[in-house]
Structure formats: structure tokens, C-alpha cells
C-alpha positions in Angstrom: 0.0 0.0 0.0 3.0 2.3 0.7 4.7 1.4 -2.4 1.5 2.3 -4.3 1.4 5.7 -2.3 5.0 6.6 -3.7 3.6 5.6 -7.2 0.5 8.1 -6.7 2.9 11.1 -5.5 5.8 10.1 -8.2 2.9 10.0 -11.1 1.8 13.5 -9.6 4.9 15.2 -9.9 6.2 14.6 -13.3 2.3 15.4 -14.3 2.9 18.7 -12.1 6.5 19.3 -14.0 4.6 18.0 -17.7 2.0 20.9 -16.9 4.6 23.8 -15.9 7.0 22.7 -18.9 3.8 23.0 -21.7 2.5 26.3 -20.2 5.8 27.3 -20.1 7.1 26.7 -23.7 3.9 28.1 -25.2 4.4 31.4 -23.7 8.0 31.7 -24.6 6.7 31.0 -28.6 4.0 33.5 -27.9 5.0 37.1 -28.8 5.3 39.9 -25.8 7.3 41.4 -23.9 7.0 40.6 -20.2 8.5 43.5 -18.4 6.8 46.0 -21.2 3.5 44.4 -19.4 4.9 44.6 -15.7 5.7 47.9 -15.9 3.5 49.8 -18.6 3.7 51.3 -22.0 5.0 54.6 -20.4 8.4 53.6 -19.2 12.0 54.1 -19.1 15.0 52.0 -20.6 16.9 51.7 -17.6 13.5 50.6 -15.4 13.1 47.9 -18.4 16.5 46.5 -18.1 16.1 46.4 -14.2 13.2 44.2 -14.1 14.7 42.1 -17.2 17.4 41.6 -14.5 15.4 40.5 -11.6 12.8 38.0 -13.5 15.9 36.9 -15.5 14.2 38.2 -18.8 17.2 38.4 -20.6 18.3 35.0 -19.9 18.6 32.1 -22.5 15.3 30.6 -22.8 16.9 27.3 -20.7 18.0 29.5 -18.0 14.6 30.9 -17.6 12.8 27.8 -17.6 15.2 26.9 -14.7 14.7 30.0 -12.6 11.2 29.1 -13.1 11.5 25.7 -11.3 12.9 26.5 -9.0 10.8 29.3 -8.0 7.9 27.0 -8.1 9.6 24.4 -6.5 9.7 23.7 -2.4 13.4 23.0 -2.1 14.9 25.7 -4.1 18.4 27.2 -4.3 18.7 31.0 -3.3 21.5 33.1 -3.6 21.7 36.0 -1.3 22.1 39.5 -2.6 22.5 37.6 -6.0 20.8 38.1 -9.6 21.2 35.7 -12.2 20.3 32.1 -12.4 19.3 31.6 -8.9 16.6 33.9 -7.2 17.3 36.5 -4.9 16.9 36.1 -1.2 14.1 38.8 -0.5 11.6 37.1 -3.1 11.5 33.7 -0.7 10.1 35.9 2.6 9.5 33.0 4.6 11.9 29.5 4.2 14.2 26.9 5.9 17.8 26.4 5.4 18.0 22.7 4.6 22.1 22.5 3.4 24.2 25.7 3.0 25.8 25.2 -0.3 28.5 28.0 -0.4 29.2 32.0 1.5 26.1 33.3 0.2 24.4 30.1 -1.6 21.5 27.8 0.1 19.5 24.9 -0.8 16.0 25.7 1.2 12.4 24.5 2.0 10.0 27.1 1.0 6.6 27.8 -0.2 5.9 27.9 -4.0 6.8 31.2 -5.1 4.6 32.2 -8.5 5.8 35.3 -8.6 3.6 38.8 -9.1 0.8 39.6 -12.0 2.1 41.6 -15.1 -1.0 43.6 -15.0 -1.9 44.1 -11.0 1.1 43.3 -9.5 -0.3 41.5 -6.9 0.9 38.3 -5.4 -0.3 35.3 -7.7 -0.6 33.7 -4.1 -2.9 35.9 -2.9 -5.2 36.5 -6.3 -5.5 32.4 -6.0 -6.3 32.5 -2.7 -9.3 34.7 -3.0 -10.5 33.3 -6.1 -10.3 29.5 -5.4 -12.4 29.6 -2.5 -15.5 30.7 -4.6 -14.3 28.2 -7.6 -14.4 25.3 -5.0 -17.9 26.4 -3.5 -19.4 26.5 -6.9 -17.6 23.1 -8.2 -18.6 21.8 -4.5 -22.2 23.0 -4.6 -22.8 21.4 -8.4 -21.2 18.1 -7.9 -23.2 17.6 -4.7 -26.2 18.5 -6.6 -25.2 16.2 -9.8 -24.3 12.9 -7.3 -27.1 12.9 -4.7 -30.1 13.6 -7.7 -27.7 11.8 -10.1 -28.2 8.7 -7.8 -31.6 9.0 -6.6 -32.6 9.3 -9.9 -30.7 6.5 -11.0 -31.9 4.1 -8.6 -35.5 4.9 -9.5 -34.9 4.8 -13.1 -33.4 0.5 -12.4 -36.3 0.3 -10.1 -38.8 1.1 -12.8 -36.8 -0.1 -15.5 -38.9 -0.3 -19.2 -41.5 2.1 -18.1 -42.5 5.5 -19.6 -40.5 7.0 -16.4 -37.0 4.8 -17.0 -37.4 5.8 -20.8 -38.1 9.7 -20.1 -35.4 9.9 -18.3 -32.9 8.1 -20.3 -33.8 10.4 -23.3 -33.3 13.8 -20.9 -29.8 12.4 -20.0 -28.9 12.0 -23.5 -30.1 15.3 -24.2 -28.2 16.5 -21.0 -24.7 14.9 -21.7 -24.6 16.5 -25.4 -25.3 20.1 -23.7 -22.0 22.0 -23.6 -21.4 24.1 -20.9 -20.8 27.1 -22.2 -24.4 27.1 -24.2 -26.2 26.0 -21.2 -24.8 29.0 -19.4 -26.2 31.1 -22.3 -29.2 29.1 -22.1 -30.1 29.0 -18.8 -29.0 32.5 -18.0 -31.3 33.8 -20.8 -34.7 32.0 -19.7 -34.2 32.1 -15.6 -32.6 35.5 -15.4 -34.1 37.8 -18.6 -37.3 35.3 -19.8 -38.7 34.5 -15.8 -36.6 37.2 -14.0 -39.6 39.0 -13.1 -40.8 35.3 -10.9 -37.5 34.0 -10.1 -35.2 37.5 -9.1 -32.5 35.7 -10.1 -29.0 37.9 -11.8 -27.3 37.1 -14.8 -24.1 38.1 -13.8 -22.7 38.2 -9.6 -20.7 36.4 -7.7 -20.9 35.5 -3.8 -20.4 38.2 -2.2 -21.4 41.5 -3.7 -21.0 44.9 -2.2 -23.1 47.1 -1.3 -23.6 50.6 -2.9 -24.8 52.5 -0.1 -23.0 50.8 2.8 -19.7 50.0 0.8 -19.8 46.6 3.3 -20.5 43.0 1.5 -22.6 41.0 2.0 -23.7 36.9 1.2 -25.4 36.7 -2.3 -26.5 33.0 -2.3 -29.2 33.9 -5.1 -26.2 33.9 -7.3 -24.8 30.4 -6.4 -27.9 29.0 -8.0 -27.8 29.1 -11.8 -24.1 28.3 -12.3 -24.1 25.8 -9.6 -27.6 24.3 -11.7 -25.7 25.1 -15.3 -22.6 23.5 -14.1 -24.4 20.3 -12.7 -26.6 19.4 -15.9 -24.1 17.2 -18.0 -22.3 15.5 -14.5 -26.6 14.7 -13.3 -27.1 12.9 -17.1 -24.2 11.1 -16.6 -24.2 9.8 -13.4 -28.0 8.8 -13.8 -27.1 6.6 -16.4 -23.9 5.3 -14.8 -26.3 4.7 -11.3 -28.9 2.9 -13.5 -26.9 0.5 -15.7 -24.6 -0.5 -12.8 -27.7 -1.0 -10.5 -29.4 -3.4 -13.3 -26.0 -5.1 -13.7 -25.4 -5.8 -10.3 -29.3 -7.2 -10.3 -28.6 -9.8 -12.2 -25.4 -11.2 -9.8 -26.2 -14.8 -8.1 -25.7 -12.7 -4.5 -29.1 -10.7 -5.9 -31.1 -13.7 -6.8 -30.2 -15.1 -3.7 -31.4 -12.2 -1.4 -34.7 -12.2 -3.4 -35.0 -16.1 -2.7 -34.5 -15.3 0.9 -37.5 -13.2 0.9 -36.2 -9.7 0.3 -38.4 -7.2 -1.3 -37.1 -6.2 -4.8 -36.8 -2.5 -3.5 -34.6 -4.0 -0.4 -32.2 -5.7 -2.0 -31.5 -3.1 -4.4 -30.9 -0.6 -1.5 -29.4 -3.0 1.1 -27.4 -5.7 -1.5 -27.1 -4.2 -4.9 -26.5 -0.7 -4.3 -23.2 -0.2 -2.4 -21.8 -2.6 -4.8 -23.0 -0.3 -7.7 -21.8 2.9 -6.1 -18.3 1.9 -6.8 -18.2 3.2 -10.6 -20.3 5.9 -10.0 -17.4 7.3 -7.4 -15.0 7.1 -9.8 -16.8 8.9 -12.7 -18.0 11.7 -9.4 -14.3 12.3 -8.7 -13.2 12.4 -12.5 -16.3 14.9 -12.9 -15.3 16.8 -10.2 -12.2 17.8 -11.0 -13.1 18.2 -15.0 -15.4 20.8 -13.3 -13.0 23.1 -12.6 -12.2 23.4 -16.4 -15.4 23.4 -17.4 -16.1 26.1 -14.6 -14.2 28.6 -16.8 -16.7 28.9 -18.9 -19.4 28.8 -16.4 -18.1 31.8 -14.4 -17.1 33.9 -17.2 -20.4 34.2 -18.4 -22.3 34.5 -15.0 -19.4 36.9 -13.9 -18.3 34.3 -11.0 -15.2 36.3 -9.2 -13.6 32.5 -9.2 -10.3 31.1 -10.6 -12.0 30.4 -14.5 -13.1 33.7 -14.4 -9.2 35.5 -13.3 -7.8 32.7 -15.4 -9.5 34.3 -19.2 -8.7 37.1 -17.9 -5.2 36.1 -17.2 -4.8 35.3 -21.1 -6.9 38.4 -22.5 -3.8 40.2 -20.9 -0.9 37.6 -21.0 -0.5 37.3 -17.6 2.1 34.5 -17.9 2.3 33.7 -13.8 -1.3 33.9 -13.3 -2.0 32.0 -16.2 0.2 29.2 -14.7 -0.7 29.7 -11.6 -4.3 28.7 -12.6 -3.4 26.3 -14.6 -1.1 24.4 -11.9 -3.6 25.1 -9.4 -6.4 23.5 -11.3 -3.8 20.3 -12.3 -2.9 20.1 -8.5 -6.7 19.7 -7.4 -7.2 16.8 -10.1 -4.5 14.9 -9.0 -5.8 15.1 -5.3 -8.9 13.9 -6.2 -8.0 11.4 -8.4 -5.8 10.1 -5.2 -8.2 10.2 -2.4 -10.6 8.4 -4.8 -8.5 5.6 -4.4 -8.8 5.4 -0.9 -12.1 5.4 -1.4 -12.4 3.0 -3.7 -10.7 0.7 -1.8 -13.2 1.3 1.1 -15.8 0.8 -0.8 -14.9 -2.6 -2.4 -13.2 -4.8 -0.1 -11.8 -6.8 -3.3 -9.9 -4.2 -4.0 -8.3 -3.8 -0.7 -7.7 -7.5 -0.4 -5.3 -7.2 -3.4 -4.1 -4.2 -2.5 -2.7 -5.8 0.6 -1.5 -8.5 -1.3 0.9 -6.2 -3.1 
């Protein structure tokens, strides 16, 4: 199980470096100049050069790309009052000596550094930090949505299986998984919030928390939470309805099934007490994989409801070529998928003792 652990966490870092060596490359290729961006059109040659200096901008392209790593990296070199190929010690604020390497050279633990917007100049830290939380509440809110109906539904569908109901419903899910997410946002947007605005008070655009114009305080705006979270749930509900139904009528037909309803189970009580935990373990795995596609698919989502979240600072991140908060969305959305796609595991293995029994084996 431990040697499987180190798999998980070795597969997740070279994904990690795959991701930050792509990004990276394409906005080297891409035409721009970064400290032009970081510092204005109205600028001085010597300012230029100075911030060229700092961010390594004038570097071969290999000895940015290595500056970059170890910037991102949590055991990083720094050099102190240094420029160059290693980082200077003032942009690392907070970090651990781990092996002093020379006079003024260390090799230290520290927190991922993703240096400043080009257009803001904020901390990339602290732009992700306020926009992931309302990313993760919507993605949250949806997937919750899309697995408890998703399953209910499901279940009922197997329960009823061949009626009008099962047959309904299997249609809408078709209909729902070929819906792209950026027209249902149009869609739903333009009949719940222009169409029936006037009976459901709902906003096209708004996010969370929304200030108000007379107090300048904010306040809670759950009103808004309700037609992305509803847009970004439709084609993870189809899905998992289907998934819940087919692996609910598969597990019907297993000899353990047959047996229960010899015994004198009810067909509705061995579905829920036999059938269904057994079924649930596909339908986790798809939830997970959904769940962390979510937060691509969100970009869309909260671009066009005006959702202050990560999708929404990440197109505006390439409208302006913000190279470090374009990768830090990027790497931030990459790091959530592999998390998930590891704790699934664990719960995979919980849910199917099978599973664990091999994995102990190993």
C-alpha cells in the first residue's frame, strides 16, 4: 500500500513538471514582452532593463525555464544578494535552510513562489487564494447536486426499469450529456434571469459576495450560487443517472441478488441494502473524474455568470498575458485533479473490499 502511495505522489509530480513545462514553452513561442507588461507602455530603458534583470528576462530561454523551477519548486536554491540564475533572497520571505551550499548560496524548504501579475502586480498567491475559494464552493455545490439527484434518480430509473419513467429519463440524459457548458450557461441564463426574472429574481451576472452601494460593506449573495451551480451540474446529473442505472441493473442480475430475493427480500430491499453499495463503486470514480473536470469546465461557467472564481481571473489572465497567473491557474487546477483522483483511491478501496484485499496482497 505504501509502495503504491510513492507511485500516486511520483505519477503526480512529473504530471505537475509535464504541466509547468507546456504552459511554459507556449508562452515563450508566444509574442510579448513581459517586463513592457509589468511595468507599462510609459516607461524608461533603464527601469526595463532592471526588471529584465530581476525576472531573469534576458536570460537564454533554458536558464529561464530553470529559474522558473525553482521558483515553483519547495526545495529551491537562493543566492543572497544575488541576480542571475538563482533567485534572490528577498523574493522567498518565509523559508528553511536545509544545506548551505556556499558563502552566500543555500538549498532551502519554502513555499511555491509564483511570482507577481504583469497587470496588477499583486501576489499570484494571494489572487488564488481569493478566487479559489468561490471556484471550490461552486464546483462543491454542483457536484453535490449532480451525485445525490444523479443517484436517486438513477436508482429509481433501475427500479422502474422499461416504463414510460425509465425511458423519459434516459432520453433527458442524453439530451443533458450532449449540452455543452458554455451554451447552457447562455441558455439557462437567458430564460431564468431575462425570460422569468420578473418570478424568479434571479442575476445574470454576480458572484458570492457583492457589495453594497450605499453601505460599501459586503454581504452573502447566495441567489447567485444558484444558476451556475444548476448550469454546471446538468451534463455530471445525465451522466451519473445513467452510470447509477446501468450498474444497478448489472449488479441485479449477480447470483448474491437472486439469492437475497430467494430469501424473501423485497425487490426495492435488496437493491438498497445488497445491490446498491456494490453499484456505487463506478459511479465514485466517474464523481471524482467529474469533479475535477469541473473546474475546467467552470471557466466557462463563471465567465459568463461573472463568477469572481479562478476560470473567471484565469480568461482574464490570457486576455492580458498574464504568464504567472495564467500558470498559476493552470497548476492550481492540475494540483486539485491529482488530489482527487488520489483520495478516490482510498475510497475506492473502502468501498470494495476486493480491492483492498489485493491491495494488501501487493
Amino acid at each position: 500500500m505504501i509502495k503504491q502511495t510513492l507511485s500516486q505522489i511520483g505519477y503526480a509530480v512529473l504530471v505537475l513538471y509535464g504541466v509547468v513545462s507546456l504552459v511554459f514553452l507556449l508562452f515563450i513561442i508566444l509574442p510579448g514582452d513581459p517586463a513592457q507588461m509589468m511595468v507599462g507602455q510609459r516607461s524608461d530603458e533603464q527601469t526595463l532593463s532592471n526588471i529584465r534583470n530581476e525576472y531573469g528576462f534576458s536570460e537564454p530561454v533554458g536558464v529561464q525555464y530553470l529559474m522558473y523551477l525553482n521558483d515553483l519548486s519547495p526545495i529551491g536554491i537562493i543566492v543572497k544578494n544575488a541576480s542571475g540564475f538563482a533567485p534572490t533572497e528577498d523574493r522567498f520571505k518565509q523559508y528553511q535552510t536545509l544545506l548551505p551550499l556556499g558563502k552566500n548560496t543555500r538549498l532551502v524548504l519554502k513555499w511555491p513562489y509564483l511570482r507577481n501579475s504583469y497587470q496588477s502586480k499583486q501576489s499570484v498567491n494571494d489572487l488564488l487564494m481569493n478566487a479559489l475559494p468561490q471556484t471550490l464552493i461552486l464546483a462543491l455545490v454542483s457536484i453535490a447536486i449532480a451525485a445525490f439527484f444523479g443517484i436517486v434518480m438513477g436508482f429509481v430509473a433501475a427500479y422502474f426499469k422499461g416504463t414510460v419513467f425509465d425511458k423519459g429519463l434516459v432520453s433527458l440524459t442524453a439530451l443533458g450529456m450532449s449540452l455543452p457548458s458554455f451554451f447552457a450557461a447562455i441558455l439557462m441564463g437567458w430564460i431564468f434571469a431575462y425570460l422569468l426574472e420578473s418570478y424568479t429574481h434571479l442575476n445574470l451576472t454576480g458572484s458570492l459576495y457583492e457589495m453594497n452601494a450605499i453601505t460599501g460593506t459586503q454581504h452573502l449573495a447566495l441567489n447567485n450560487l444558484i444558476l451556475p451551480a444548476l448550469t454546471l451540474a446538468i451534463r455530471p446529473l445525465s451522466v451519473f443517472i445513467q452510470l447509477m442505472r446501468n450498474s444497478l441493473l448489472q449488479e441485479t442480475t449477480s447470483d448474491y441478488f437472486v439469492t437475497a430475493l430467494a430469501k424473501g427480500n423485497s425487490k426495492i430491499g435488496a437493491m438498497r441494502n445488497h445491490a446498491l453499495k456494490n453499484a456505487l463503486n463506478p459511479v465514485i470514480t466517474v464523481i471524482s473524474g467529474w469533479f475535477a473536470s469541473m473546474l475546467a469546465g467552470v471557466v466557462f461557467v463563471e465567465y459568463i455568470f461573472g463568477w469572481k472564481g479562478i476560470g473567471q481571473l484565469l480568461v482574464n489572465a490570457l486576455n492580458n498575458y498574464d504568464f504567472p497567473v495564467v500558470m498559476g491557474c493552470i497548476l492550481t487546477i492540475a494540483f486539485i485533479f491529482l488530489l482527487i483522483n488520489m483520495s478516490v483511491d482510498v475510497i475506492y478501496r473502502w468501498l470494495d473490499p476486493r480491492i483492498r484485499y489485493q491491495t494488501l496482497k501487493k
